[in-house]
GUTORDREN-484377 format. One record per residue (C-alpha): residue in one letter; x, y, z. Coordinates in steps of 0.05 Angstrom, whole numbers, plus 5000, padded with zeros to 4 digits. Example, Ala and Ser with C-alpha at 12.3 -4.5 7.8 and 13.67 -1.06 7.14 Angstrom:
@residu A; x 5246; y 4910; z 5156
@residu S; x 5273; y 4979; z 5143
//
This chain:
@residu X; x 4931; y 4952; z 0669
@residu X; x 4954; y 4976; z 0603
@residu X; x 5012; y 4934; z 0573
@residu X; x 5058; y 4999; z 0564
@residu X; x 5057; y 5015; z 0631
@residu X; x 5120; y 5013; z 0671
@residu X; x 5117; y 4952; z 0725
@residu X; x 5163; y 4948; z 0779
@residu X; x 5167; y 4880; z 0827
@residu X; x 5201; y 4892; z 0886
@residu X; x 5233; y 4827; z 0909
@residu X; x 5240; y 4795; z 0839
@residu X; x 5299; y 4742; z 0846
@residu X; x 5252; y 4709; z 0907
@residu X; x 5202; y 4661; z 0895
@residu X; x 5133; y 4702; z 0897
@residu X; x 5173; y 4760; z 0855
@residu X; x 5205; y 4721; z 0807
@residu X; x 5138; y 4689; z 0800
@residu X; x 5107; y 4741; z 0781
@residu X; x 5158; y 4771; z 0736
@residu X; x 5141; y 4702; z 0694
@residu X; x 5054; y 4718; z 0698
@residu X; x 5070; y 4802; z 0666
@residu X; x 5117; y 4771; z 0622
@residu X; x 5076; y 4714; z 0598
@residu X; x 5010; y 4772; z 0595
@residu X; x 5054; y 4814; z 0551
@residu X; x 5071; y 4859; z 0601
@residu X; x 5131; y 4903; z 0559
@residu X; x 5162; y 4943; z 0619
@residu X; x 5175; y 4911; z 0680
@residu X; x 5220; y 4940; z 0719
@residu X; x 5261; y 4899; z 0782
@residu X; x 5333; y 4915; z 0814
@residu X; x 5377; y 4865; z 0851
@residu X; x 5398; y 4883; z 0917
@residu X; x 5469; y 4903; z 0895
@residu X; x 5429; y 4948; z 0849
@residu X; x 5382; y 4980; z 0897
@residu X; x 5374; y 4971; z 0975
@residu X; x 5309; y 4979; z 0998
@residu X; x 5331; y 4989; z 1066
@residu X; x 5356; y 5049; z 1048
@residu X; x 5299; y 5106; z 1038
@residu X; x 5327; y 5165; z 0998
@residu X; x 5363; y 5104; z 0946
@residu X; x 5285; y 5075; z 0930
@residu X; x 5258; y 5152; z 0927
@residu X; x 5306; y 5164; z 0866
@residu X; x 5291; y 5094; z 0835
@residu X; x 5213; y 5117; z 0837
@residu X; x 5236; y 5182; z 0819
@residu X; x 5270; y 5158; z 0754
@residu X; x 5233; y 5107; z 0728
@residu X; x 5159; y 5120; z 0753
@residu X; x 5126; y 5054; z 0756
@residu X; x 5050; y 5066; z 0750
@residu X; x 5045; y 4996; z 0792
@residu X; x 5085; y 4968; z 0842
@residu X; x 5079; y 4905; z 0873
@residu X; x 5115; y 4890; z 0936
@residu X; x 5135; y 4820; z 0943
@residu X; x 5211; y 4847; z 0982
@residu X; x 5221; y 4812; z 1048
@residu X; x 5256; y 4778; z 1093
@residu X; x 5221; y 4714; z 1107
@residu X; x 5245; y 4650; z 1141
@residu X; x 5210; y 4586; z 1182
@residu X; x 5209; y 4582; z 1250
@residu X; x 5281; y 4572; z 1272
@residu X; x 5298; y 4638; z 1239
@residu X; x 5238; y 4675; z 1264
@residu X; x 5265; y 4655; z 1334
@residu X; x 5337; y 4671; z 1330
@residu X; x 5331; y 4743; z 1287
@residu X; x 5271; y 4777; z 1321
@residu X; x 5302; y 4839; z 1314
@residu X; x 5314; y 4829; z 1245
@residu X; x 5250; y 4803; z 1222
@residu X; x 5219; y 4863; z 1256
@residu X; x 5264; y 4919; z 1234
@residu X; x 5285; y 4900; z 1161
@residu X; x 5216; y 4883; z 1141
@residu X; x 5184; y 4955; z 1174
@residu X; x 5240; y 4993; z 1129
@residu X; x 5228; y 4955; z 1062
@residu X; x 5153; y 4967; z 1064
@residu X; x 5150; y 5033; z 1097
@residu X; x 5209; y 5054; z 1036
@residu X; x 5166; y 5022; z 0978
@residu X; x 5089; y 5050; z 1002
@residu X; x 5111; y 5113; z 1024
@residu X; x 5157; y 5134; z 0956
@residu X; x 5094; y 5096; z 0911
@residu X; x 5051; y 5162; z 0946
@residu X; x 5103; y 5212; z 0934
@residu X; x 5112; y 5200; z 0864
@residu X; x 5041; y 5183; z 0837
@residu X; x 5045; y 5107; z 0836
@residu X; x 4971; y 5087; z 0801
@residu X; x 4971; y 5027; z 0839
@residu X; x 5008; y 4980; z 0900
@residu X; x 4991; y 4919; z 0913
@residu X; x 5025; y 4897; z 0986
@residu X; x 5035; y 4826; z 0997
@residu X; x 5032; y 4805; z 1075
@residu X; x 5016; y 4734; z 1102
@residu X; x 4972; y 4699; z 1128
@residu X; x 5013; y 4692; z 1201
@residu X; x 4980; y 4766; z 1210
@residu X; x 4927; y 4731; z 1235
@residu X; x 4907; y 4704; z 1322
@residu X; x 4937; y 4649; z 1332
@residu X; x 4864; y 4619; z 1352
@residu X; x 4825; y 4650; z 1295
@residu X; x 4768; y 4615; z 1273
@residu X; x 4778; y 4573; z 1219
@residu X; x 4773; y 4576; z 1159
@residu X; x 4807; y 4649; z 1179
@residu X; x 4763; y 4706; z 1155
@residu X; x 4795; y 4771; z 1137
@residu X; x 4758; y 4799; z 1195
@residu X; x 4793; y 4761; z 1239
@residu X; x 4850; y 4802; z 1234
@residu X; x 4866; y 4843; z 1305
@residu X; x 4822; y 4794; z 1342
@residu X; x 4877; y 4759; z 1385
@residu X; x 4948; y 4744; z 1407
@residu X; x 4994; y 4723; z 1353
@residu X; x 5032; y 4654; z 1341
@residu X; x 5092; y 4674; z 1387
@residu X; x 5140; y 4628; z 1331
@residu X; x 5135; y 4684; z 1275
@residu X; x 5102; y 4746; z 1313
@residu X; x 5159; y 4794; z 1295
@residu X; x 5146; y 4779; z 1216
@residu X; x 5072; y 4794; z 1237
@residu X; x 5078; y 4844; z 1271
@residu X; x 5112; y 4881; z 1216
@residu X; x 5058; y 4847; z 1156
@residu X; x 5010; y 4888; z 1195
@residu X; x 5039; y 4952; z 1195
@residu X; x 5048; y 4952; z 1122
@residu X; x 4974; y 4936; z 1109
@residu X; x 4957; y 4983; z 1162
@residu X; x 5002; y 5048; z 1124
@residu X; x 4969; y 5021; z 1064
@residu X; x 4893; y 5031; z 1088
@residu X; x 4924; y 5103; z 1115
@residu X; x 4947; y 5119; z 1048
@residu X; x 4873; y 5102; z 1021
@residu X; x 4845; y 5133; z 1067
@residu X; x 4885; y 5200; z 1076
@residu X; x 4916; y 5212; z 1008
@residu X; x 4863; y 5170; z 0964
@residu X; x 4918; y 5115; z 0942
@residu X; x 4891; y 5056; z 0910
@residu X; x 4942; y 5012; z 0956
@residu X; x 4915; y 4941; z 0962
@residu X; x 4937; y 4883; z 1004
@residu X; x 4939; y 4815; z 0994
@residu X; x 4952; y 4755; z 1045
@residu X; x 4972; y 4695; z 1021
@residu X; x 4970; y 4627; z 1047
@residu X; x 5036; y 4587; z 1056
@residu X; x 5065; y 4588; z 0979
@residu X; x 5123; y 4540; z 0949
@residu X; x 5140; y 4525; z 0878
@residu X; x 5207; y 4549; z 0838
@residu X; x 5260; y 4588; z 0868
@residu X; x 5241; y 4570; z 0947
@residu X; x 5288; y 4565; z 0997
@residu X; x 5318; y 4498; z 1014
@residu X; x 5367; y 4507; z 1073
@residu X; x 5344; y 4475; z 1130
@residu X; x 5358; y 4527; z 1180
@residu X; x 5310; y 4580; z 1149
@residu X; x 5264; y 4540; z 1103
@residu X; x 5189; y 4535; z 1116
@residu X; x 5157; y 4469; z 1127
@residu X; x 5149; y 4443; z 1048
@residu X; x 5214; y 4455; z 1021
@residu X; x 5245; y 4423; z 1082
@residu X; x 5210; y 4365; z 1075
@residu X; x 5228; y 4354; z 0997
@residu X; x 5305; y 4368; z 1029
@residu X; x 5304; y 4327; z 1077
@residu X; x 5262; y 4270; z 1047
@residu X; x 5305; y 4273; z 0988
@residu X; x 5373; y 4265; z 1028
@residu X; x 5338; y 4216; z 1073
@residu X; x 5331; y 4175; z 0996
@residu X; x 5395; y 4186; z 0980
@residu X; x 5433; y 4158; z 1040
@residu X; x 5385; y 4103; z 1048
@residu X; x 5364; y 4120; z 1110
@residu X; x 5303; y 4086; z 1140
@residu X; x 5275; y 4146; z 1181
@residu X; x 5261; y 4222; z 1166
@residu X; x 5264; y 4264; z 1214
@residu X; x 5207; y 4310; z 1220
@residu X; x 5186; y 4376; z 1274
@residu X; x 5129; y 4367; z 1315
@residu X; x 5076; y 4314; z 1328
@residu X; x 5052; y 4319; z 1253
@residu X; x 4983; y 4345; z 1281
@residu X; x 4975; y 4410; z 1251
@residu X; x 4941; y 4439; z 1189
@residu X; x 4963; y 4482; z 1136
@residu X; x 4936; y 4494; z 1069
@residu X; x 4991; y 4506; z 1005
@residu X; x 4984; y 4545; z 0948
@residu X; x 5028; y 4542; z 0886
@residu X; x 5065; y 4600; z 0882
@residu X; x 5048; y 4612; z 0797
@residu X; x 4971; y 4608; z 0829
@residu X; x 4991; y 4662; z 0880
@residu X; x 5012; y 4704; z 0818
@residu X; x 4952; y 4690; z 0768
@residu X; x 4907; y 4716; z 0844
@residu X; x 4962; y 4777; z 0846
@residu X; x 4944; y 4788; z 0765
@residu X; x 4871; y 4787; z 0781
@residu X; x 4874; y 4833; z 0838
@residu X; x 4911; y 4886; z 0802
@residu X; x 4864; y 4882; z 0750
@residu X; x 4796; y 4871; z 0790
@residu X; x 4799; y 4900; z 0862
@residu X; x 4811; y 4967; z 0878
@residu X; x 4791; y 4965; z 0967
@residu X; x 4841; y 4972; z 1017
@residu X; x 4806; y 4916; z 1051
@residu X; x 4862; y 4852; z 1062
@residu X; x 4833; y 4798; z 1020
@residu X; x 4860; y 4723; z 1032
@residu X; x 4892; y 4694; z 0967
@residu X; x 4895; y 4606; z 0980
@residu X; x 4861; y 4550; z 0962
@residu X; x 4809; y 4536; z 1016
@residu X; x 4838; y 4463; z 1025
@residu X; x 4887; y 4448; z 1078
@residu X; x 4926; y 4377; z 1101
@residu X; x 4954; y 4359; z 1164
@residu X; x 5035; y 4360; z 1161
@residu X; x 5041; y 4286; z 1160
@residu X; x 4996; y 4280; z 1105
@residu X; x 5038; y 4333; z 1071
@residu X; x 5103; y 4291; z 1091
@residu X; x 5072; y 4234; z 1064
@residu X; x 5053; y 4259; z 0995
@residu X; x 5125; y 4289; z 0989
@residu X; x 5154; y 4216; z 1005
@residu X; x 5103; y 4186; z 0956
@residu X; x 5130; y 4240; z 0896
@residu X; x 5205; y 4225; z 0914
@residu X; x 5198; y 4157; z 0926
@residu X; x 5228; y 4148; z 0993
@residu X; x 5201; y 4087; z 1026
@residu X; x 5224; y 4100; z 1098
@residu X; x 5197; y 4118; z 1159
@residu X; x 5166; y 4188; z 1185
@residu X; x 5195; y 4206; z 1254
@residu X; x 5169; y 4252; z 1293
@residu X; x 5203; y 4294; z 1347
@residu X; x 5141; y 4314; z 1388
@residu X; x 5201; y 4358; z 1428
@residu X; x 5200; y 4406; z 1369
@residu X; x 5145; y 4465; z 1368
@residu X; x 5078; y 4460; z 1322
@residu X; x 5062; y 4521; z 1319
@residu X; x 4994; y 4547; z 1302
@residu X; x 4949; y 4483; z 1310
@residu X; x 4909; y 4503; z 1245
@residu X; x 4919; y 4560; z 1188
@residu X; x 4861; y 4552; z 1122
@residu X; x 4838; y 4610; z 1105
@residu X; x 4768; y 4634; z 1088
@residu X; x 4767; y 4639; z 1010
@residu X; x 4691; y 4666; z 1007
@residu X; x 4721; y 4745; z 0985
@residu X; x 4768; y 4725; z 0931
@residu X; x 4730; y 4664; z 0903
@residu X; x 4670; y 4711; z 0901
@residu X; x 4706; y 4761; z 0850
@residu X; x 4714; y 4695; z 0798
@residu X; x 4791; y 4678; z 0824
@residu X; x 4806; y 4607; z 0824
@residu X; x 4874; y 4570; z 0837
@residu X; x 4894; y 4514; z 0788
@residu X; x 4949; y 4472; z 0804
@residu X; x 4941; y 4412; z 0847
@residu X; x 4982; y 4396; z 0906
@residu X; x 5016; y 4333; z 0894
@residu X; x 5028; y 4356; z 0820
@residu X; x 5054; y 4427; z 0845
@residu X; x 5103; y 4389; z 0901
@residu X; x 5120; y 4342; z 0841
@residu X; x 5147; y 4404; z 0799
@residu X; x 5183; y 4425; z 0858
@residu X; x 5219; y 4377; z 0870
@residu X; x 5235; y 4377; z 0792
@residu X; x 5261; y 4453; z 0806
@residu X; x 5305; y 4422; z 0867
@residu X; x 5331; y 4371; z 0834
@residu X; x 5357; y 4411; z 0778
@residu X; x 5379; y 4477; z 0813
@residu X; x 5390; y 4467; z 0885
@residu X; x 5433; y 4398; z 0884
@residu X; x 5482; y 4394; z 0836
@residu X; x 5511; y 4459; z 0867
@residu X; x 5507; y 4422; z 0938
@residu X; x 5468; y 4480; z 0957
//
């Protein structure tokens, strides 16, 4: 990528956008373009045709979505499905109409069987039935990659997808109600501190696996990509390493400091039993990750502490 070019980031106040706003920035990038919601709606087609239109990025990445745990996956199906098909299909289809050089789709790494073999493969996509808990957010990840390999593949776009692994670091979402799994735990182990409680209440029987990658790692892979892969192939973007959830609870009570009890309500869903993905594509092309886990959950909780309490947030 040439540092002149024009950039845009759709989805650049959340945490993988803003993210990697701060990599271009920090590579020199001079033109990086992003809009706030108020500014432009990407659920609203002919409003992102006349953004492309006027300020022709020659790259876009797509990190716009609606994302949420499992308690919001369950209660906004119809949501999760709908929103999520009209932001991608808007951003992919306008990058073909007006000469975008190069996309880069981010989707997830649900996209995958609920049984895939593990570590998951990028093969393995298409091979099975879907964790039920988030299958609408699926569902739509893998229509955008899919209108991304039709864009290669009928038009010549160089439209690449990545799926990443589950991500935290700055500007995550706290509230309970819609969080993933990490930032709820530094939440709620943090109020647990603060009350002096001697439990912490946590979902599920603390069984499962899950592997965690810092989101300023997912944007160095994003960096890389852009720069080194040019296949509509998905490729996985983690950290081949996964933990079981009470480890993870355990190493988030260890960095707060919260000398309680874990409590587990085995009445509460798991979902998938076990989500690492297979790293052999992207560790191949000389991509490595860099920050540790206990050090990345240490800075944020830093992040938390300084912009999600005070407000009461």
């Amino acid at each position: 990528m040439e540092k002149n070019e024009a950039i845009y980031v759709a989805g650049h106040r959340g945490m993988v956008g803003s993210a990697m706003v701060r990599k271009l920035q920090a590579e020199g990038f001079a033109k990086i373009l992003f809009r706030s919601r108020a500014e432009l709606d990407l659920l609203d087609a002919d409003a992102v045709s006349a953004f492309y239109e006027a300020e022709r990025p020659a790259v876009v990445v797509v990190a716009a979505a609606k994302v949420g745990g499992i308690v919001a996956n369950h209660e906004q199906p119809v949501e999760f499905l709908l929103e999520n098909l009209q932001i991608q299909n808007n951003l992919i289809s306008a990058a073909n109409e007006f000469d975008v050089r190069k996309l880069l789709f981010l989707g997830s790494s649900c996209i995958y069987p609920k049984f895939a073999p593990q570590p998951i493969p990028e093969s393995a996509l298409l091979t099975g039935i879907l964790e039920p808990t988030n299958e609408p957010y699926a569902l739509a990840k893998i229509a955008g990659v899919k209108l991304c390999q039709a864009y290669a593949r009928e038009y010549g776009c160089n439209f690449i997808s990545g799926m990443p692994t589950n991500l935290y670091g700055p500007n995550d979402n706290f509230d309970l109600r819609t969080s993933h799994v990490l930032p709820a735990l530094i939440r709620k182990v943090h109020l647990a501190k603060q009350s002096g409680a001697a439990t912490v209440p946590i979902w599920g029987t603390g069984t499962p696996r899950r592997e965690f990658l810092h989101v300023d790692d997912l944007a160095d892979a994003c960096y890389f990509l852009l720069q080194n892969y040019d296949s509509p192939e998905i490729v996985n973007i983690g950290c081949g390493e996964d933990v079981t959830i009470r480890e993870l609870a355990e190493t988030v009570c260890d960095v707060i400091g919260f000398g309680g009890a874990l409590e587990f309500d085995t009445t509460k869903p798991d979902g998938t039993p076990r989500k690492l993905l297979d790293m052999t594509k992207l560790f191949g092309l000389g991509w490595r990750p860099r920050v540790p886990l206990r050090e990345g959950i240490a800075g944020a909780y830093a992040w938390y502490l300084e912009n999600v309490e005070p407000t009461g947030g």
